[in-house]
BAMI-944256 format. One record per atom (N, C-alpha, C): x, y, z. Coordinates in Angstrom, 3 decimals. Layout:
% BAMI-944256
X,Y,Z
...
***
This chain:
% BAMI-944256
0.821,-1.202,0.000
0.000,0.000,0.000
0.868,1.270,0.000
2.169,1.163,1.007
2.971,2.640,1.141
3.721,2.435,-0.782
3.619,1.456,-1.136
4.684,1.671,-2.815
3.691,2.597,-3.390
2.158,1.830,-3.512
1.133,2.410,-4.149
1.252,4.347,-3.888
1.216,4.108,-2.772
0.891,5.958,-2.244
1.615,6.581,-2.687
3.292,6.060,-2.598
4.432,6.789,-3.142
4.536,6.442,-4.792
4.289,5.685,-5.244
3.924,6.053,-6.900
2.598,7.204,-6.920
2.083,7.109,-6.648
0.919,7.923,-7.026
1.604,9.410,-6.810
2.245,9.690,-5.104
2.506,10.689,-5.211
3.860,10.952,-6.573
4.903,10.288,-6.636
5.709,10.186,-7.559
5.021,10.958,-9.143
4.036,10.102,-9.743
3.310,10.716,-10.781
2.780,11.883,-10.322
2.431,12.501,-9.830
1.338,13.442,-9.455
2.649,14.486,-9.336
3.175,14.552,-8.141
4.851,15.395,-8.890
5.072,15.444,-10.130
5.281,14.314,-11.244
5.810,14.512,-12.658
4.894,15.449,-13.573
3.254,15.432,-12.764
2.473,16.240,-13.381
2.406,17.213,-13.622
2.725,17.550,-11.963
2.790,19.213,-11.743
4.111,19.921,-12.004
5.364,18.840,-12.073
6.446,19.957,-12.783
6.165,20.029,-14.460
6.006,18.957,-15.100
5.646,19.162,-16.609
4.016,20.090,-16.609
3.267,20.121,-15.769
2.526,21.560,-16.242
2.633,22.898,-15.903
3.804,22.744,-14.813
4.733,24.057,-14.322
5.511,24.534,-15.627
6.221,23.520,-16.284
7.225,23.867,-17.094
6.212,24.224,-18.556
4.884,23.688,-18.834
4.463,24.081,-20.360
4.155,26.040,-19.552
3.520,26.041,-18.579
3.159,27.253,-18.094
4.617,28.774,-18.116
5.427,28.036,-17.967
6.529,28.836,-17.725
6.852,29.007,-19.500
6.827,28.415,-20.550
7.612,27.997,-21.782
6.013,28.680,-22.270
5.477,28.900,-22.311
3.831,29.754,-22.726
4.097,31.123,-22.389
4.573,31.502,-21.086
4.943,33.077,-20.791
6.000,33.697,-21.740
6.978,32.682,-21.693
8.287,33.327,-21.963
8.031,33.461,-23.442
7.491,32.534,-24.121
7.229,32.508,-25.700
6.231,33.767,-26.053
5.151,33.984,-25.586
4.245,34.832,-25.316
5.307,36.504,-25.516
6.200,36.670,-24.181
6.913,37.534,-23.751
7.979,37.715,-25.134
8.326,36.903,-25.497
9.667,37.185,-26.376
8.851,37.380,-27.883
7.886,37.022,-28.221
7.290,37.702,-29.544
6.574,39.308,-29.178
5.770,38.809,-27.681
5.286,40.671,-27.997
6.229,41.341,-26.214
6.848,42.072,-26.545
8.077,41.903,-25.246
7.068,43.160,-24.777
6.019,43.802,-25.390
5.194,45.543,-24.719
4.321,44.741,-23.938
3.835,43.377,-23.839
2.950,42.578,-23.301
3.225,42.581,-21.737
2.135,42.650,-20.801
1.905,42.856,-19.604
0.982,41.474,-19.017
1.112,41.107,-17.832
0.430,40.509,-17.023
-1.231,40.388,-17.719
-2.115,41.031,-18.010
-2.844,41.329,-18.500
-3.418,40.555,-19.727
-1.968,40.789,-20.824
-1.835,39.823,-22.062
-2.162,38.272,-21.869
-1.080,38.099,-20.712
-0.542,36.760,-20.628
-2.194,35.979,-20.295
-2.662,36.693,-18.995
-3.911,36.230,-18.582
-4.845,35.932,-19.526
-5.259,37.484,-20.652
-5.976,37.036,-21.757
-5.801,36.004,-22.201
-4.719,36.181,-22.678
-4.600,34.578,-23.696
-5.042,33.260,-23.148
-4.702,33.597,-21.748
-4.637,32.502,-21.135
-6.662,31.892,-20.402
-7.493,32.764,-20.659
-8.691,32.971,-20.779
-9.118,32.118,-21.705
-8.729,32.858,-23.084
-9.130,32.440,-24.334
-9.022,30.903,-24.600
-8.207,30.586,-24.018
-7.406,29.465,-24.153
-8.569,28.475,-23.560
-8.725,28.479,-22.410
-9.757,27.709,-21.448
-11.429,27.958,-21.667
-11.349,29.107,-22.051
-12.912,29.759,-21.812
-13.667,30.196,-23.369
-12.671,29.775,-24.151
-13.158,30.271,-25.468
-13.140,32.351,-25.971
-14.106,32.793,-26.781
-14.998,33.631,-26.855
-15.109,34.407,-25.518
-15.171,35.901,-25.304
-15.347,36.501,-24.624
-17.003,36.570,-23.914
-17.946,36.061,-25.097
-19.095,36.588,-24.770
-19.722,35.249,-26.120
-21.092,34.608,-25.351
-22.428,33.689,-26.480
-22.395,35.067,-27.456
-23.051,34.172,-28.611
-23.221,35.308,-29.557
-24.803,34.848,-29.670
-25.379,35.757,-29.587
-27.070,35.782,-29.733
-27.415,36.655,-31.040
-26.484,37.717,-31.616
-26.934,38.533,-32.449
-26.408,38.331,-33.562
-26.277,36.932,-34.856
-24.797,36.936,-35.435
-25.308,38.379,-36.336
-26.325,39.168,-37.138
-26.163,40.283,-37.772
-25.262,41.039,-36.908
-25.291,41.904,-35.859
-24.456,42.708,-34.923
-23.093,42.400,-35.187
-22.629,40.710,-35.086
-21.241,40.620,-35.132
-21.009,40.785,-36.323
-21.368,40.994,-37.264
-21.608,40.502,-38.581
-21.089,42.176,-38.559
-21.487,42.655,-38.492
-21.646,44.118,-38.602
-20.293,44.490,-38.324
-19.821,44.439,-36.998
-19.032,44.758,-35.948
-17.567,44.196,-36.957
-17.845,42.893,-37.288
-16.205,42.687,-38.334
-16.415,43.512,-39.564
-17.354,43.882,-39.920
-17.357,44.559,-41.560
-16.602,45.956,-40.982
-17.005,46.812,-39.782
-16.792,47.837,-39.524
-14.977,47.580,-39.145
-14.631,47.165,-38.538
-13.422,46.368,-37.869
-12.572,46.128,-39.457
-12.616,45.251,-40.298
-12.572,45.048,-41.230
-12.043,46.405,-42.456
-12.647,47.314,-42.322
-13.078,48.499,-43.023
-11.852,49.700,-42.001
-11.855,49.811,-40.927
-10.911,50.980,-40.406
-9.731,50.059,-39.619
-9.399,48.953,-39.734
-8.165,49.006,-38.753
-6.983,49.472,-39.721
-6.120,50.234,-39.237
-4.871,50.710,-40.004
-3.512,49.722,-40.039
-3.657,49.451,-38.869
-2.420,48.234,-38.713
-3.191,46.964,-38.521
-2.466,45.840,-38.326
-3.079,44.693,-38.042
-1.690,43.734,-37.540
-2.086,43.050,-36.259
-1.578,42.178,-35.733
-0.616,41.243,-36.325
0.678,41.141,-36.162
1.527,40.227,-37.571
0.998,38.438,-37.358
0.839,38.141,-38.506
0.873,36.485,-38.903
-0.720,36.692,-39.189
-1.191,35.053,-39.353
-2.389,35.137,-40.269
-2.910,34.055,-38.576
-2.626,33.419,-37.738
-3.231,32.878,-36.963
-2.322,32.338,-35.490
-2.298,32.229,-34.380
-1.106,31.479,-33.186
-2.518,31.305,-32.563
-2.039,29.815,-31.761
-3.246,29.005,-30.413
-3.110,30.213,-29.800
-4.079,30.362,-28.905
-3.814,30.577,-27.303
-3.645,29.839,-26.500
-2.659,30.739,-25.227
-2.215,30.126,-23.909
-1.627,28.700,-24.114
-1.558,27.829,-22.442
-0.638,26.672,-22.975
-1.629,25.861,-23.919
-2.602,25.335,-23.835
-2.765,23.994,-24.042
-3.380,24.448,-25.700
-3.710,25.803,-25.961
-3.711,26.093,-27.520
-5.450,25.506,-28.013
-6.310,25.396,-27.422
-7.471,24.811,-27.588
-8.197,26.077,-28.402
-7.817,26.976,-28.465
-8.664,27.945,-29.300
-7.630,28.701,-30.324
-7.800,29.310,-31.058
-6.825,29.833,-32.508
-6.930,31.201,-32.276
-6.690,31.990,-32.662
-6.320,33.628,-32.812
-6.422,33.437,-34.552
-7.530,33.976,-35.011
-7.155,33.912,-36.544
-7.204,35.717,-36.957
-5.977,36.213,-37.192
-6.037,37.719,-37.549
-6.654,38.082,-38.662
-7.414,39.259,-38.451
-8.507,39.681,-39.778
-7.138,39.971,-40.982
-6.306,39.994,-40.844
-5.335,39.877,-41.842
-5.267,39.254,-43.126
-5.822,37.935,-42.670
-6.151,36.898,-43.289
-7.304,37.302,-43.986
-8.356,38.044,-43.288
-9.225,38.409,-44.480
-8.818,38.956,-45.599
-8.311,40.498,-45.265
-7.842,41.372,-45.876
-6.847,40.565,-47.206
-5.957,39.935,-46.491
-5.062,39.172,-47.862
-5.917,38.093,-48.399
-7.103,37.891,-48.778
-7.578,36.801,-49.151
-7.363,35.278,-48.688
-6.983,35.287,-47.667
-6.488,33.687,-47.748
-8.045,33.004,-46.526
-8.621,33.751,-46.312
-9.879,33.210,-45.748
-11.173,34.290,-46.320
-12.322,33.554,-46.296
-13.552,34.829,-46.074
-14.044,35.153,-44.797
-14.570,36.718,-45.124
-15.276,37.043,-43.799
-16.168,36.275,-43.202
-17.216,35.795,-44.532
-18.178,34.949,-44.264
-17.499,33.473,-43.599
-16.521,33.063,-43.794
-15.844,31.828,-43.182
-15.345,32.092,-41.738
-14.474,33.295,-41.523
-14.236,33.620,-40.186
-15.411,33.869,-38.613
-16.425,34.751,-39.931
-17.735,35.160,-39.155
-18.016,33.508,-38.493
-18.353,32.758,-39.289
-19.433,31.560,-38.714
-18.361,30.705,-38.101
-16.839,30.669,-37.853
-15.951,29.832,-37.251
-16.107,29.982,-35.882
-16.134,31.920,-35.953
-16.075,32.400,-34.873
-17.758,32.330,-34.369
-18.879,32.723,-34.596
-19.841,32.167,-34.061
-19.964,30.711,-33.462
-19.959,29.967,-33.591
-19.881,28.315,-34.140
-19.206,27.913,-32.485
-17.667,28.414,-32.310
-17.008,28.593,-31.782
-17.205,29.071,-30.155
-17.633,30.386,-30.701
-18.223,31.087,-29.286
-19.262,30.573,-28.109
-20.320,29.778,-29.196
-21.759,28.773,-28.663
-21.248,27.724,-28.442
-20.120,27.625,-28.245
-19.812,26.138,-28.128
-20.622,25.377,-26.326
-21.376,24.463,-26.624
-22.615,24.376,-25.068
-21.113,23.971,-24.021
-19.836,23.124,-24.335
-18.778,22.876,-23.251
-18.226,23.860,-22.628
-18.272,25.040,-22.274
-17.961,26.449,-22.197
-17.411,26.033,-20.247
-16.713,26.088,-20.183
-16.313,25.941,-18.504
-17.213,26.917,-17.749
-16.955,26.827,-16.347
-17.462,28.009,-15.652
-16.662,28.819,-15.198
-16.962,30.184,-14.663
-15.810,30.815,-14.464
-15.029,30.260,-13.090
-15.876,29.746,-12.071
-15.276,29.017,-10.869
-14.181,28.040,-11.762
-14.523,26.917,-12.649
-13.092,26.489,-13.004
-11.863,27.140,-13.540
-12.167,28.503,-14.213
-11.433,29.089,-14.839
-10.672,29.354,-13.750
-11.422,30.743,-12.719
-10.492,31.209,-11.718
-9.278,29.876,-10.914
-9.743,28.807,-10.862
-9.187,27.557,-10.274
-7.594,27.281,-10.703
-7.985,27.981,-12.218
-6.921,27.533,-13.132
-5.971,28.604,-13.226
-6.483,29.529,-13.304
-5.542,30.996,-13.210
-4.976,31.185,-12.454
-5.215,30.935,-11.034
-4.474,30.284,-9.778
-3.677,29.782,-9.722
-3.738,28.449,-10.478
-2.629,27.610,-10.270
-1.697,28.389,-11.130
-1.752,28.942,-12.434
-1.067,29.226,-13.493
0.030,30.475,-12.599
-1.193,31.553,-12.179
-0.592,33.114,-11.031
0.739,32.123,-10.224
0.415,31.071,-9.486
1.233,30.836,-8.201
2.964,30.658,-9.108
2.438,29.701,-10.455
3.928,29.705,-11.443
4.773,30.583,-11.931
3.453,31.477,-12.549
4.177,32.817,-12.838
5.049,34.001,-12.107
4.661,33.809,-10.861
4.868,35.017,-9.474
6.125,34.434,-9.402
6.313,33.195,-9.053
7.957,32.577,-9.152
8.733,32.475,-9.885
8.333,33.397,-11.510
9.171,33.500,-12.646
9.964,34.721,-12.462
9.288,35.487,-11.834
9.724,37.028,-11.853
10.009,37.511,-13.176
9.130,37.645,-14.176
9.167,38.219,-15.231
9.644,40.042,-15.231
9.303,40.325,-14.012
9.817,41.831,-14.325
8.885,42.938,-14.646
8.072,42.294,-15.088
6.833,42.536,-16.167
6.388,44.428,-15.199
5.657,45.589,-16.023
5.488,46.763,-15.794
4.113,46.555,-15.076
3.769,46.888,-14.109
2.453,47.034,-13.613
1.955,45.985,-13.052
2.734,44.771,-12.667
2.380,44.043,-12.139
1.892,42.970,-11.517
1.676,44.074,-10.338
1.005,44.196,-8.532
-0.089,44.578,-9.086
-0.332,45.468,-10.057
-1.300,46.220,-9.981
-2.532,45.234,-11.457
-1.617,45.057,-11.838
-2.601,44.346,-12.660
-3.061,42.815,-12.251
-2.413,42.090,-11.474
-2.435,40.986,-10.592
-3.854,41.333,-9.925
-3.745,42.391,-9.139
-5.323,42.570,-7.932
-6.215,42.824,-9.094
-6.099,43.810,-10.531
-7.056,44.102,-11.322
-7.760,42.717,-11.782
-7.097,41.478,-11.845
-7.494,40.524,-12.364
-8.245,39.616,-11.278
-7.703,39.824,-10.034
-8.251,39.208,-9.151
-9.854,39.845,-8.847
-9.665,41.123,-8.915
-10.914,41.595,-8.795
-12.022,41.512,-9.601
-11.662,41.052,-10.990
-12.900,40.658,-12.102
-13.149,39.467,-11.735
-12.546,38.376,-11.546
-12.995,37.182,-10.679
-13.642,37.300,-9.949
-13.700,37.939,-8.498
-14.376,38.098,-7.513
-15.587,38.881,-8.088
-15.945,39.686,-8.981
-16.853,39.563,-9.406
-17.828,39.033,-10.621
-17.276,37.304,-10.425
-17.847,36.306,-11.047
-17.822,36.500,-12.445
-16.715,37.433,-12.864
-16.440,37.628,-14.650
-15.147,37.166,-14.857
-14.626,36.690,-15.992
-13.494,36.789,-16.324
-12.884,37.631,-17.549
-13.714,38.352,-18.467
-12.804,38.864,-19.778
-12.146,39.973,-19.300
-11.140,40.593,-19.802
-11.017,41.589,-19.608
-10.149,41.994,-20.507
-9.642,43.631,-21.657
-9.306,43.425,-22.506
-7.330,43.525,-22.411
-6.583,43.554,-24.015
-5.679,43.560,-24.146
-4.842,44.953,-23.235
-3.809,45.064,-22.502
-3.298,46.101,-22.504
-3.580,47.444,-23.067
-2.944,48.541,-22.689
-3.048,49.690,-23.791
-1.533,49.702,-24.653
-0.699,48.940,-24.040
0.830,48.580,-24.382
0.733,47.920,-25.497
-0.098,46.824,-25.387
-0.193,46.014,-26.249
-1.181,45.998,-27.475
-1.650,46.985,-27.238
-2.835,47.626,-28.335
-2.035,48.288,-28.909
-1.270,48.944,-28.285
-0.727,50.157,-29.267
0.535,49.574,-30.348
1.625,48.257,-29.541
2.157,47.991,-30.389
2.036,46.996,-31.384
0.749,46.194,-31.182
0.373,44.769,-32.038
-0.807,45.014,-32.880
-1.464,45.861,-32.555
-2.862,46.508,-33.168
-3.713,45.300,-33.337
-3.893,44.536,-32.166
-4.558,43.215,-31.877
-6.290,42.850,-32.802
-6.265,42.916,-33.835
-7.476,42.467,-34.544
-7.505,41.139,-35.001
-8.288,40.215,-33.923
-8.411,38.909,-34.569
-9.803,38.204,-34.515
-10.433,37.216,-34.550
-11.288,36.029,-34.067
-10.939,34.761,-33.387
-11.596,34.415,-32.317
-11.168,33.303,-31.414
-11.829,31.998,-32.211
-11.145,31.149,-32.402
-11.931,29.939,-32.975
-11.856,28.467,-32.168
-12.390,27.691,-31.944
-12.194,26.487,-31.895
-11.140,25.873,-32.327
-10.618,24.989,-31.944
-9.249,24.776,-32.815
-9.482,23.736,-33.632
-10.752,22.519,-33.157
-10.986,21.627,-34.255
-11.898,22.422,-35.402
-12.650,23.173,-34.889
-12.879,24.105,-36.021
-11.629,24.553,-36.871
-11.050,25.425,-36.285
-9.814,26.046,-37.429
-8.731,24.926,-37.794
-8.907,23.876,-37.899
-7.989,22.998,-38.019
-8.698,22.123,-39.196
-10.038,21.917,-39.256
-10.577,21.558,-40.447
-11.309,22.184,-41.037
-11.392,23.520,-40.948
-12.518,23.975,-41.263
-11.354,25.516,-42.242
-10.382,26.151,-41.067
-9.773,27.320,-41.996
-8.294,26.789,-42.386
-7.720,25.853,-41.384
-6.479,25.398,-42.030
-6.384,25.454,-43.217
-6.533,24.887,-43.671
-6.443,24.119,-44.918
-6.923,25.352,-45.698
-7.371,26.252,-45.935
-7.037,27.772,-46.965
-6.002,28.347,-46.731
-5.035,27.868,-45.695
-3.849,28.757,-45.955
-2.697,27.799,-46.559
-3.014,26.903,-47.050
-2.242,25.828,-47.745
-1.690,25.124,-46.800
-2.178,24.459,-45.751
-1.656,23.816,-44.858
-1.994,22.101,-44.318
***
C-alpha cells in the first residue's frame, strides 16, 4: 500500500512539474514575440485558451456588422495570419489579416467564430479562476519583471471576484500589435480554416 501511495505521489509530482514547465515555456514565448505585453496579455490569452470567446453570440447580424466595420478601419493589423492561445492552444487567434489578404472569407471567419463562441462545453468561471491560480502561483515565481504588475495581478483578481473573467488587451499592447483577430475552436480552425492557408 505505502509503494502504491508513493507512486501515485511520484506521478502526481511529474504532473505538476511538466505543467509548471508548459506554463513557464507559454509566458516566456508569449513575452519574447510581444516583449510591450503585460500581465494582462498573458492572462488574456490565457482565458481564451480555457474559456473560449469573450461573450455567447445571440446577435450573429451585430457581429456581422461589428467585423465589416473592424474590417473596413483598422490601419495596422496584428503580424501572422493565426497562433493558439495560452498553454494547451485549444482555441486559434485567426487575424482579420487573413481576411484582408484573401487567404480566408469574412463569411468563413464570421461563422468559425460564431460556431465557436456557442460552443454548449464552455467551462465556468469558478473552473477558470481555479486555473488561473494555479497558473498566477507559477508565474509570481518567474519574476518576469513585467510593468504594472502588482497592480494588474489585484485588477485581475478583482474581475474574478466579481464572477467575470474577460477583460481586454493592454493599452501597451494595443498600441504595439494593433490586436485584430477572431477566437476559434481549434478543431474548427484545423478543419474547417487550415487548410485555406495551404496547410
Amino acid at each position: 500500500m505505502k509503494r502504491i501511495i508513493h507512486i501515485i505521489l511520484l506521478l502526481s509530482m511529474c504532473f505538476m512539474t511538466a505543467q509548471g514547465q508548459e506554463i513557464e515555456t507559454f509566458a516566456t514565448t508569449l513575452l519574447d514575440k510581444y516583449p510591450s505585453a503585460r500581465l494582462l496579455d498573458i492572462y488574456k490569452s490565457s482565458f481564451q485558451d480555457y474559456m473560449g470567446a469573450e461573450h455567447l453570440v445571440s446577435d450573429k447580424e451585430s457581429v456581422r456588422a461589428y467585423l465589416e466595420q473592424e474590417l473596413a478601419t483598422a490601419d495596422e493589423l496584428w503580424p501572422g495570419y493565426f497562433e493558439p492561445c495560452g498553454v494547451e492552444g485549444r482555441y486559434v487567434r485567426v487575424s482579420l489579416l487573413a481576411v484582408l489578404e484573401g487567404k480566408i472569407s469574412a463569411e468563413k471567419l464570421l461563422d468559425a467564430f460564431v460556431r465557436s463562441a456557442n460552443d454548449p462545453a464552455r467551462p465556468s468561471v469558478e473552473q477558470w479562476g481555479k486555473r488561473w491560480h494555479e497558473m498566477i502561483s507559477i508565474i509570481d515565481r518567474m519574476n518576469l519583471g513585467l510593468p504594472h504588475y502588482d497592480e494588474d495581478k489585484q485588477f485581475i483578481e478583482q474581475v474574478l471576484a466579481m464572477g467575470k473573467y474577460a477583460i481586454s488587451h493592454s493599452p501597451e499592447y494595443r498600441e504595439a500589435y494593433s490586436p485584430h483577430y477572431r477566437i476559434v475552436k481549434r478543431d474548427i480552425f484545423e478543419q474547417e480554416l487550415l487548410p485555406l492557408f495551404g496547410h
